[in-house]
N, C-alpha and C positions, 0 to 999 in steps of 0.2 A: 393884058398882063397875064402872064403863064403860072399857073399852079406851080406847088412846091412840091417834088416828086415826093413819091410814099419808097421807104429803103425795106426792107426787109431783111431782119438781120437773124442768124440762125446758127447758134454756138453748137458742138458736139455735144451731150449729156454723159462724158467720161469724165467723172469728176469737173470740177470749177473752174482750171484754167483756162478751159477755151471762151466763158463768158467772162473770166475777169479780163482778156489778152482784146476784150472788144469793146474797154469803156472807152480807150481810145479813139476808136475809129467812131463808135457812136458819139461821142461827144464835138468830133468835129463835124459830122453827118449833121449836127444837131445848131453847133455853129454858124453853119452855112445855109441855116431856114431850112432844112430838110424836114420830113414828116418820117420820125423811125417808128417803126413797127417789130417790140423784137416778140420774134417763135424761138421757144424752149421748152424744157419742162425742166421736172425734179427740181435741186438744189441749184443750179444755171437760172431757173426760172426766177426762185426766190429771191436768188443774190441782186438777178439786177431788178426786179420788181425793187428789191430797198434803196437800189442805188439808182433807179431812173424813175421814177414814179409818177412824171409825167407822161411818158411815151404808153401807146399803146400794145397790149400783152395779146397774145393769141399761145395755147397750148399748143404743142407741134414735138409729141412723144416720137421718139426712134429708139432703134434696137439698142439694147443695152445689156453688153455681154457679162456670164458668170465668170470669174475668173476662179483659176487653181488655187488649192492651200499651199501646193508643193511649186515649183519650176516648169508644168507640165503647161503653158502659156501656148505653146504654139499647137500642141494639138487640142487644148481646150477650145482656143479660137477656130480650128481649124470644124471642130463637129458641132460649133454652130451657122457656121455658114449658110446651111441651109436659111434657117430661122435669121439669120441676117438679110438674106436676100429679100426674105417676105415682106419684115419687118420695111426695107425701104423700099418696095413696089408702093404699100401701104403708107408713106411717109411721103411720097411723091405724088401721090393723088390727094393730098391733105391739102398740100403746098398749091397746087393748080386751084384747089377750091379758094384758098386765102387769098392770091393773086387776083384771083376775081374778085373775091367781095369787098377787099381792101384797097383794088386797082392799084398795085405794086405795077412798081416804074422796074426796082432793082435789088434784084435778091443777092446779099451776102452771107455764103455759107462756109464757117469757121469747119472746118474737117470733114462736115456733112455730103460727104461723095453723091447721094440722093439728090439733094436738094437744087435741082437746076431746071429750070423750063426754057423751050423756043419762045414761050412767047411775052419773055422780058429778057432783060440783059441779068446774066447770070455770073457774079465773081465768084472764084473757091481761093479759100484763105488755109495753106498748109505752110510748114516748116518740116514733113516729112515727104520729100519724094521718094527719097530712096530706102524702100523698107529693109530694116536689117532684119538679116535671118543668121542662124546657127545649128552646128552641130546636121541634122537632116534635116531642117529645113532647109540648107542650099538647094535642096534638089528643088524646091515649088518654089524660089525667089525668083524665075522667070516669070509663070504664072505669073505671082502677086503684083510683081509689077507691070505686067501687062494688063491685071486685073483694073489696078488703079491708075492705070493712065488710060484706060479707055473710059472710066466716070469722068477723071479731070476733061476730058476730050468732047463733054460736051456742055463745058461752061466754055463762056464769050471770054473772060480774062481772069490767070492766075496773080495772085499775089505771096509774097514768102516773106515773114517777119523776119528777116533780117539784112544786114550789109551784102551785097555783091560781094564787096571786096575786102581781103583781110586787113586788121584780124575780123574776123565774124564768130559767130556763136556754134551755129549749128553743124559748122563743119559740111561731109559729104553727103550728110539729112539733102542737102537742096540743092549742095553748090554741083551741079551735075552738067555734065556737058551738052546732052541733047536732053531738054527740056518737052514735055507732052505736048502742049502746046506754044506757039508763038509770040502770043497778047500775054506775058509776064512780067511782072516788074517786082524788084527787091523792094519792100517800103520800108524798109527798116524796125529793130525789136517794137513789139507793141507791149506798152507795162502800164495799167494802171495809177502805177505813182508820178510816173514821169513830168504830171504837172503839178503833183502833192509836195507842197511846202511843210519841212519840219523844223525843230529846234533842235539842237546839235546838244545834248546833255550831258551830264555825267550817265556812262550806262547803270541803268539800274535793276537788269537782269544778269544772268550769268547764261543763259541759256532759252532761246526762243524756240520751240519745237513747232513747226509747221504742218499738220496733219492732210494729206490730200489724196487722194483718188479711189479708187474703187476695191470694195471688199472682194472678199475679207483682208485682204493685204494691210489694209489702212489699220483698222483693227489689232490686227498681230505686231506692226511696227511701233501704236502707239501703250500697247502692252511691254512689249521688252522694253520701251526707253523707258517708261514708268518704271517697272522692277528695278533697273540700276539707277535712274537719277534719284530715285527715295532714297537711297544707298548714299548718294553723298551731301555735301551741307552746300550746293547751290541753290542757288534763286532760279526758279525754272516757270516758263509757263507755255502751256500747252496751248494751242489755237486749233480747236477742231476742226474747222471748215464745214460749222453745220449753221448755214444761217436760216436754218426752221426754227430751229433751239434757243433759247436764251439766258436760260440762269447757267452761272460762273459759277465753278465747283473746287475747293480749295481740300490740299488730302498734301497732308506735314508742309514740305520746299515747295508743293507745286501745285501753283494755278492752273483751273481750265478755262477755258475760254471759247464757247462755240462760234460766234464770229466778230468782226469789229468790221467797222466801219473804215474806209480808204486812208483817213487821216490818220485815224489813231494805228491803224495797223502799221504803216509808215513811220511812225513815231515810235511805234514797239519793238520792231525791226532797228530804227537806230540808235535805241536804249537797249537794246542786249549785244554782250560781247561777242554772242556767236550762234549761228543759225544751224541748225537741223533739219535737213527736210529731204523729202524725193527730190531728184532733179529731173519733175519735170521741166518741159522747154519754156512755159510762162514763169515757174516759180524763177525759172535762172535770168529770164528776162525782166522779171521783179528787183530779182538782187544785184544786178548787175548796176541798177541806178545807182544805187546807195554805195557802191565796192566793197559788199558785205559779206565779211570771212563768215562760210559753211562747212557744214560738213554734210555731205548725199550719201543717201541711203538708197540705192534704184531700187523698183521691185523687183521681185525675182521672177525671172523668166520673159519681164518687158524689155527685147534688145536696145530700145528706142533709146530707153533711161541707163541702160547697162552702156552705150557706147559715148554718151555724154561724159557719164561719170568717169571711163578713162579716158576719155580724150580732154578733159577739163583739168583732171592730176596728174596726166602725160605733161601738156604744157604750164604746170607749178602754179596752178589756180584753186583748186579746189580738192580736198581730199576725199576720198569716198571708203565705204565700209559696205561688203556685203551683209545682208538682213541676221542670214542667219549665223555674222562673225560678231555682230555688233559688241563694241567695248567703248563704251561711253567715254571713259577718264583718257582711255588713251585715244582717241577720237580727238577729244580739246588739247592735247598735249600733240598731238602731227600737227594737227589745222595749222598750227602758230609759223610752220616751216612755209607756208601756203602765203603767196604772193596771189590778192583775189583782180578781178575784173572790173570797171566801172565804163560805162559807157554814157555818152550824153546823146538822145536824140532831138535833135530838133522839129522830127517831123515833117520836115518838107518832101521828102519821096510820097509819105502818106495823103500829102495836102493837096502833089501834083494829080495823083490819080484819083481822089475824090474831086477834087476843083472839074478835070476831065470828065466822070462821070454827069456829074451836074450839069455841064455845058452841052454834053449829049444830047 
């Protein structure tokens, strides 16, 4: 009788979406008698220590960039480079040590370009091959992406959350002609909710504000919606995205909320008439279940979140607002012109290529 392989699973520590974008894939991992082992740190760590509490945890810190107050994004990323490099020479000899003592069959690493060894089968999980650049950054978008298909180049097999084929999400993020490597396969959006059951209610918010990614940016966007939503007589509530934290803080119209749990978050989402948030690539992979009218706020100077946003209200889905234009009232009064998105997955791209791995 053969052992249950050990998975190794390894979200980015940029903000939550890349471990919330892996309860899916852990959970069928987990279905299928697998032994998971997730590596993370920070707030990734926490979320799924609450939300997986049987599986076993291993710290596995990486670089974790400062960002700008202002739009200066690409050369702030750019002069840490260095200290990123280090950061995952040091992140990659972590990973070798875990492999041993855990006897890892199979490392799964969510954005983590570092995390691959020869001496297991190593997947990398993106939705961004193709990095956007602007303005002078053209000039290094060869570099960059020869940067990062030479890390993807040395994982055994790519995976990309989303459809092959249209309509798809992330547009030319993945849909790209010559692909890094060969061993790819589309496995379709990964969301969290997908297998979360709600009740269809009267909404009983006016406004769900989704707080996520990395400072200061987070901080500055959950300041300006505060300042105007006080300003009018909605029922509002904040969701920090801090699951260290736990007491609910209520200040006139507006609750905060540091984090909820899968269900009820799903149930909040479709008790309010209208969502707010970054459009990250999981957050949009969340609301997409639900076909739930937002309005996105990308950060400034992340092109990633700046080309969603107009490619999403290009094609009459989703309305966006730059940070520092933001106007609340008239934000809920466009959204309404806004025909959103809903998709259903059933998961069988995901299930081929874990059922595949496991049969390995």
């Amino acid at each position: 009788m053969s052992r249950k392989k050990n998975i190794l699973i390894c979200p980015l520590d940029w903000g939550l979406g890349h471990a919330t974008r892996m309860v899916p894939v852990i959970e069928m991992f987990l279905n299928k008698d697998a032994n998971v082992i997730i590596a993370a740190d920070n707030a990734p760590l926490e979320f799924l220590k609450q939300r997986f509490s049987n599986c076993d945890f291993v710290k596995l810190p990486g670089f974790v960039p400062k960002y700008p107050k202002g739009k200066a994004m690409a050369l702030k990323m750019a002069l840490q480079f260095p200290e990123m490099k280090k950061q995952a020479v040091k992140a990659n000899k972590l990973l070798q040590e875990i492999i041993a003592k855990k006897k890892i069959d199979i490392v799964i690493s969510d954005n983590r370009y570092e995390l691959h060894s020869p001496k297991v089968y190593s997947v990398f999980i993106t939705h961004q091959l193709k990095i956007k650049t602007v303005g002078f950054q053209k000039l290094m978008s060869p570099f960059i992406s020869w940067q990062a298909n030479n890390y993807i180049k040395k994982f055994n097999e790519l995976w990309i959350p989303d459809f092959k084929q249209n309509p798809n999400l992330s547009g030319d993020l993945s849909h790209m002609v010559n692909l890094p490597i060969k061993q790819y396969s589309f496995i379709g959006p990964l969301s969290r909710f997908s297998n979360v059951n709600v009740d269809v209610q009267k909404k009983e918010f006016d406004v769900l504000v989704i707080l996520s990614g990395p400072e200061p940016q987070r901080s500055m966007l959950e300041s300006k919606l505060e300042k105007q939503l006080l300003k009018t007589n909605l029922k509002v509530i904040f969701l920090l995205g801090k699951p260290n934290l736990q007491d609910s803080e209520t200040k006139d119209n507006i609750l905060k909320i540091p984090h909820l749990p899968d269900k009820k978050f799903a149930q909040m989402i479709v008790n309010s008439k209208l969502v707010i948030s970054r459009p990250g690539y999981s957050t949009i992979m969340d609301l997409v279940v639900f076909g739930k009218q937002a309005v996105f706020v990308p950060t400034p100077g992340q092109t990633e979140q700046e080309y969603l946003s107009k490619r999403l209200e290009k094609q009459g889905s989703y309305y966006y607002q730059q940070q520092d234009e933001i106007d609340v009232e008239l934000a809920i009064e466009k959204s309404k012109y806004y025909t959103t998105i809903k998709v259903n997955n059933s998961f069988d791209l995901l299930n081929k290529r874990i059922s595949a791995l496991l049969d390995f």
